[in-house]
C-alpha positions in Angstrom: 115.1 97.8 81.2 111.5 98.9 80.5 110.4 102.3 80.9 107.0 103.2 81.9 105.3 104.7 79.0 104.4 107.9 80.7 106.4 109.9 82.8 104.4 112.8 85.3 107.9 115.0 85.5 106.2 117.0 88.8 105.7 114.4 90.7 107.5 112.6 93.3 107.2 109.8 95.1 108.2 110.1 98.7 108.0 107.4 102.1 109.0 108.3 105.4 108.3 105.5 108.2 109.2 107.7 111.6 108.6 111.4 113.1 112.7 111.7 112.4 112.0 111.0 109.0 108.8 113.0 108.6 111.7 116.1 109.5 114.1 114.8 107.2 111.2 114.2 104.4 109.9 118.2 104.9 113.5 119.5 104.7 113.8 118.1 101.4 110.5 118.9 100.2 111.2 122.5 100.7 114.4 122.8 99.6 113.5 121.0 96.0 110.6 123.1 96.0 112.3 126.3 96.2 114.2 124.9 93.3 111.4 123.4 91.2 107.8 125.4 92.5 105.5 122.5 90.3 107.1 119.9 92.3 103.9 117.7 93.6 104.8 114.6 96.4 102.7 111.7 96.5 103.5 108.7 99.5 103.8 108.0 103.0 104.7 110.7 105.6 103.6 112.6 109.1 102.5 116.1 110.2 105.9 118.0 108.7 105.9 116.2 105.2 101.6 117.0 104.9 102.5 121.0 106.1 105.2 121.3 103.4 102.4 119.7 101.0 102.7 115.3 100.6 100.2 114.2 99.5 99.7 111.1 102.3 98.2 108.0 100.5 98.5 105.5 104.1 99.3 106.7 107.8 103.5 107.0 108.6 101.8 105.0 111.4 101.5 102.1 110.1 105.4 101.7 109.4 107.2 102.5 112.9 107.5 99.3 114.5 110.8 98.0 115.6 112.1 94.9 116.8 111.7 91.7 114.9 109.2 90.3 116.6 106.8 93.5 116.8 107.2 93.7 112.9 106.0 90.1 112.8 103.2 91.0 114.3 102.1 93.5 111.8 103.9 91.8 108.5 100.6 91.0 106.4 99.6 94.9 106.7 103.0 96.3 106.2 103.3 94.5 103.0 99.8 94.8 101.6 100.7 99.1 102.4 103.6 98.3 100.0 102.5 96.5 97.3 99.4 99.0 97.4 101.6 101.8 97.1 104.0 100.2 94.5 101.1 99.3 92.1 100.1 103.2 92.3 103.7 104.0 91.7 103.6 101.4 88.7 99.9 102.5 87.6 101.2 106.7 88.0 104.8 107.2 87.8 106.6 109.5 89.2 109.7 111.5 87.8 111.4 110.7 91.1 110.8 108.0 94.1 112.6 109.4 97.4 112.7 106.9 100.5 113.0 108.3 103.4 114.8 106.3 106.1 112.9 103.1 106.6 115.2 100.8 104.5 112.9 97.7 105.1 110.2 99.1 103.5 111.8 101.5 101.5 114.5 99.2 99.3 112.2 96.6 98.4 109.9 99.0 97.1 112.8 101.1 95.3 113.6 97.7 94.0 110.5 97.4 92.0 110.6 100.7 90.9 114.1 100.7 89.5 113.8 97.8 87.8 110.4 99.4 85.7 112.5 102.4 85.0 112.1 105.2 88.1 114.9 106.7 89.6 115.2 106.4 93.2 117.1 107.8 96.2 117.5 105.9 99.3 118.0 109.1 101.5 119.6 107.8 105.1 121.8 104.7 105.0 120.3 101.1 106.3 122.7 100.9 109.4 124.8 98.1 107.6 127.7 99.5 110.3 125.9 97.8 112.9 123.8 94.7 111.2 122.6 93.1 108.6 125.6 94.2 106.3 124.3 91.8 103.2 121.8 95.5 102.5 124.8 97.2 100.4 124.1 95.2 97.8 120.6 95.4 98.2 120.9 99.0 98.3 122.7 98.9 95.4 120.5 97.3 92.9 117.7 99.5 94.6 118.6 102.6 94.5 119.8 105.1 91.7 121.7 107.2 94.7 122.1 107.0 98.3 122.0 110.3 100.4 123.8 109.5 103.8 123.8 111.7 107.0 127.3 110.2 108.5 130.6 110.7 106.3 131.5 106.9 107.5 128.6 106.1 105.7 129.8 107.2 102.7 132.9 105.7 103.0 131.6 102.2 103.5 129.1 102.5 100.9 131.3 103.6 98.0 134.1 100.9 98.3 131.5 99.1 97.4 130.5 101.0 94.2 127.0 102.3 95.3 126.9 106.2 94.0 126.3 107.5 97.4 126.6 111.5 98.4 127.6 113.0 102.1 125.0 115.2 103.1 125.3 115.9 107.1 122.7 115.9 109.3 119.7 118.4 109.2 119.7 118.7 112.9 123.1 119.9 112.5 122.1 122.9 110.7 118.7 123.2 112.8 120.8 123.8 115.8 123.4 125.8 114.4 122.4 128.3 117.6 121.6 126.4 120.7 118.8 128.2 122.8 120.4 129.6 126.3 119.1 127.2 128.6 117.4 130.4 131.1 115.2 131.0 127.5 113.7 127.9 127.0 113.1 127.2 130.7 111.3 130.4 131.2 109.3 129.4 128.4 108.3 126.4 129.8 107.9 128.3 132.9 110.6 126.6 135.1 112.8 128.2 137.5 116.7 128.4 136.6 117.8 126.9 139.9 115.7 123.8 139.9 117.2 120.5 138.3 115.5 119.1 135.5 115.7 116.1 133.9 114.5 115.5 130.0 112.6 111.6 129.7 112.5 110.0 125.9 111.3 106.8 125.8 110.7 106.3 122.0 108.5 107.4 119.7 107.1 104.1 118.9 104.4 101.9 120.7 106.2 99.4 120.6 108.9 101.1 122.5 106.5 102.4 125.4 105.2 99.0 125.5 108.6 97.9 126.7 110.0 100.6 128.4 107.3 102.9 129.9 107.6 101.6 133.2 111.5 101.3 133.4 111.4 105.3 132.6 109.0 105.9 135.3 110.9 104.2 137.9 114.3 105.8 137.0 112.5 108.9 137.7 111.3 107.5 141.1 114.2 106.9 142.3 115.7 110.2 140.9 113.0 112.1 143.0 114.5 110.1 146.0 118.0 111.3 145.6 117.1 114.6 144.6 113.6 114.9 146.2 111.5 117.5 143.7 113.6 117.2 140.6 111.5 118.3 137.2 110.7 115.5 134.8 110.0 116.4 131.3 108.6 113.9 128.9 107.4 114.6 125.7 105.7 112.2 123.1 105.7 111.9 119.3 101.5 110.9 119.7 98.7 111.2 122.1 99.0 107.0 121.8 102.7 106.9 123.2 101.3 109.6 125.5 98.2 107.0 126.9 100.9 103.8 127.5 102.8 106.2 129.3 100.1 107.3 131.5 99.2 104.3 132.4 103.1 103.0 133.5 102.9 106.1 135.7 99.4 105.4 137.0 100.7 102.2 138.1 104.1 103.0 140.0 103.9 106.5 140.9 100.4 108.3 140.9 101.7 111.0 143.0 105.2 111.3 143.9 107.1 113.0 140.6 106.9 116.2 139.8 106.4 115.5 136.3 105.2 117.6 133.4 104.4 115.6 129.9 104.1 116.8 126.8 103.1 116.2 122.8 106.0 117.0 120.6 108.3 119.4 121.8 111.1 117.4 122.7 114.0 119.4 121.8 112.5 122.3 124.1 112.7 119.3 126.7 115.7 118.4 126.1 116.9 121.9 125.9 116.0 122.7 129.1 117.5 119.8 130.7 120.4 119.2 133.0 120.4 115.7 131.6 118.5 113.3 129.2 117.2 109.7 129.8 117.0 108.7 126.3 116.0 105.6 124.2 118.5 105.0 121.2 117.9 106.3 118.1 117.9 109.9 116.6 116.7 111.7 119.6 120.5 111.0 121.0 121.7 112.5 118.2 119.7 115.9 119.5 120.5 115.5 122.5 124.4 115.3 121.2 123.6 118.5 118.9 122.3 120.6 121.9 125.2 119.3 124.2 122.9 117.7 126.6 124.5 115.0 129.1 122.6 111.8 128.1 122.5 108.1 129.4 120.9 105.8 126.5 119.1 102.8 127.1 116.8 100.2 125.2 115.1 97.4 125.6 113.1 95.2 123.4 111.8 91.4 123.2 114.3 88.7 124.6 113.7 87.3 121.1 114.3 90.6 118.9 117.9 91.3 121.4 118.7 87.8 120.8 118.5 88.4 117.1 119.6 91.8 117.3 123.0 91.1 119.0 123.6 88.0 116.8 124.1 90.3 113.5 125.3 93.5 115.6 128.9 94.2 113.8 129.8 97.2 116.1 129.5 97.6 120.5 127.6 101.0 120.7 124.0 101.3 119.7 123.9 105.3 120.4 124.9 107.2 117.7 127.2 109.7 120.0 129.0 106.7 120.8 129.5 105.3 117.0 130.1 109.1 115.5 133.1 109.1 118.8 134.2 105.8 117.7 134.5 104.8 121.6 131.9 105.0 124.5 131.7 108.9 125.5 128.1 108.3 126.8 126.6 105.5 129.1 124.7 102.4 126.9 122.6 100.4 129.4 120.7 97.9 126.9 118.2 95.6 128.0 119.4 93.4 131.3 121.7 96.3 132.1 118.8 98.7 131.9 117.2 98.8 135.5 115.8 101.6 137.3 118.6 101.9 139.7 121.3 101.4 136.8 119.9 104.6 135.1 119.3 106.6 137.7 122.6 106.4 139.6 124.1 107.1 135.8 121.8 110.1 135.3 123.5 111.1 139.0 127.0 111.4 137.9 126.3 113.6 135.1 123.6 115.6 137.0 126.7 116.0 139.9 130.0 115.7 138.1 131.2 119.2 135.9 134.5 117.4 134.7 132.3 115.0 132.7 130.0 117.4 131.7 132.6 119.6 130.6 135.0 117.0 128.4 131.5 116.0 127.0 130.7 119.7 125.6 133.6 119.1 123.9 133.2 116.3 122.1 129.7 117.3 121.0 130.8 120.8 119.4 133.3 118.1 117.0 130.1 116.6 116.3 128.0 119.8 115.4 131.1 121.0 112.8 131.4 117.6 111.1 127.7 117.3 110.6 126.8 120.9 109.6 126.8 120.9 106.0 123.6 122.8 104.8 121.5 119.5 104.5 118.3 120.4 102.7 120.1 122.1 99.9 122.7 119.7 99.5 120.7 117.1 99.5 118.3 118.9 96.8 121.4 119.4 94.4 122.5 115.9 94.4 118.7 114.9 93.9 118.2 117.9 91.1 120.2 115.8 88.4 117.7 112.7 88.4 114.4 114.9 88.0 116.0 116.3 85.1 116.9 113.4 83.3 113.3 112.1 83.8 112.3 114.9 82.5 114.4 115.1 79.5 
């Protein structure tokens, strides 16, 4: 294998593709940085990853699109961002190259920089549980150890001989405490009697493209059961914000009682009676702050099609996959009408039995994933940044 002449020992390269790996990205940052202070991080990521001190080369922008067709769309820029950012890797390497999430960026660049001598972690697990379940080996070519947030992760992973560490979940430890519910409302100035309801509909354009306007009318008809109802939405980007806007604009100018918001959606979620949410890692928060939840989705007719043609597993929600068995509504695509989510945001908004056997089920969650993330994530990382070194 050929080594690259010279090795910078305090840097590392680092990619996150999505706000939830931005947080993931920063966590890590900080907790190798308390560890090794010269540490310097070149690559993609957001807001968190440039506060704890990336150095961003291209916008984590550019990377979240979902859904096979929407990634067509922008193919040609996504891979010239990638072979732009491996020929710097190549030109300047690192000691260390750290993908964050976003396995179809991330592997095939971890590929090329394996194979010229870097180390690299794949930190989060391509969902090879649900699809696509040829990327283990893939993953194991690319990357010199795999950091997973899920202990069945781990499991499935090292049968097949890829050196793989369980880390647990940040947002496990994040939310060790849960904010009292009276706390966060009053600082979000909303009464304690009033019913709210917490709105996520991705943090992706692509995602408010298809499913601004189904969100909006679920919370029409939820102010027609429960006339006055607060509606909190919060967005990752004043661009998710604007698509929203406009769904709203056109259904309902005037008849929700609806407050919006950029960031800050554990507080909404936190001070919710129940969540509307679209899967992905925002129904793992909602889980970790024991928040009633119905998940929905929708995408192309095309990317479903595709989508449920490699799906291995029947839940998309993780609460549902860590449960091993439907605990939470799913209402995907056709099933995913306003009147469909609204009448299941009802039931948990009226029914204390469910509400209460959920609780339960999400405090199993919390304990399994709490494991002091960050700093067990650094240790298991520490080992390769010294042998680059050395």
């Amino acid at each position: 294998m050929r080594r690259p002449a010279v090795h910078h020992s305090q840097v590392v390269g680092i990619v996150a593709g999505e706000p939830s790996g931005d947080l993931l990205g920063a966590h890590l940052m900080r907790a190798l940085l308390a560890q090794r202070p010269g540490l310097r991080f070149v690559g993609i990521g957001g807001p968190k990853m440039e506060a704890a001190g990336a150095e961003v080369l291209f916008p984590m922008e550019k990377l979240a699109v979902r859904g096979y067709v929407e990634v067509i769309k922008h193919y040609w820029e996504i891979v010239g961002i990638r072979r732009k950012l491996r020929d710097h890797f190549l030109t300047h390497p690192p000691a260390l190259f750290i993908g964050v999430d976003a396995p179809d960026f991330n592997l095939g660049l971890e590929l090329d920089l394996r194979r010229s001598g870097i180390p690299t972690v794949q930190y989060v697990a391509p969902a090879v549980w649900a699809w696509r379940r040829e990327r283990i080996q893939t993953v194991k070519h690319a990357a010199s150890l795999l950091l997973t947030l899920f202990p069945f992760e781990a499991r499935i992973f090292e049968k097949e001989g890829v050196p793989v560490r369980y880390v647990g979940h940040p947002l496990a430890d994040m939310l060790e405490e849960l904010p009292p519910v009276e706390a966060v409302r009053e600082e979000l100035r909303i009464a304690t009697h009033i019913p709210v309801v917490a709105m996520l509909p991705g943090s992706r354009v692509s995602e408010l493209e298809n499913m601004a306007e189904l969100f909006v009318r679920a919370a029409v008809k939820l102010n027609e059961a429960i006339p006055g109802i607060r509606v909190l939405v919060p967005f990752a980007s004043r661009t998710t914000r604007e698509l929203f806007e406009t769904a709203l604009a056109k259904v309902a100018p005037e008849e929700l009682n609806l407050t919006m918001m950029i960031g800050h959606s554990l507080e909404a979620m936190a001070a919710s009676d129940a969540v509307l949410v679209a899967s992905g890692t925002a129904t793992l928060e909602a889980a970790l702050l024991k928040r009633p939840m119905v998940i929905t989705y929708k995408v192309s007719r095309l990317s479903y099609w595709v989508l449920r043609r490699r799906a291995y597993q029947p839940f998309l929600g993780l609460p549902n996959i860590l449960a091993g068995e439907q605990i939470v509504p799913e209402l995907i695509q056709d099933a995913a009408t306003p009147e469909s989510l609204s009448e299941a945001l009802l039931v948990l908004l009226r029914d204390e039995d469910v509400r209460e056997k959920l609780d339960a089920r999400y405090e199993a969650m919390r304990r399994a994933l709490r494991q002091n993330t960050a700093e067990k994530a650094a240790q298991a990382v520490l080992p390769l940044l010294t042998r680059a070194r050395a």
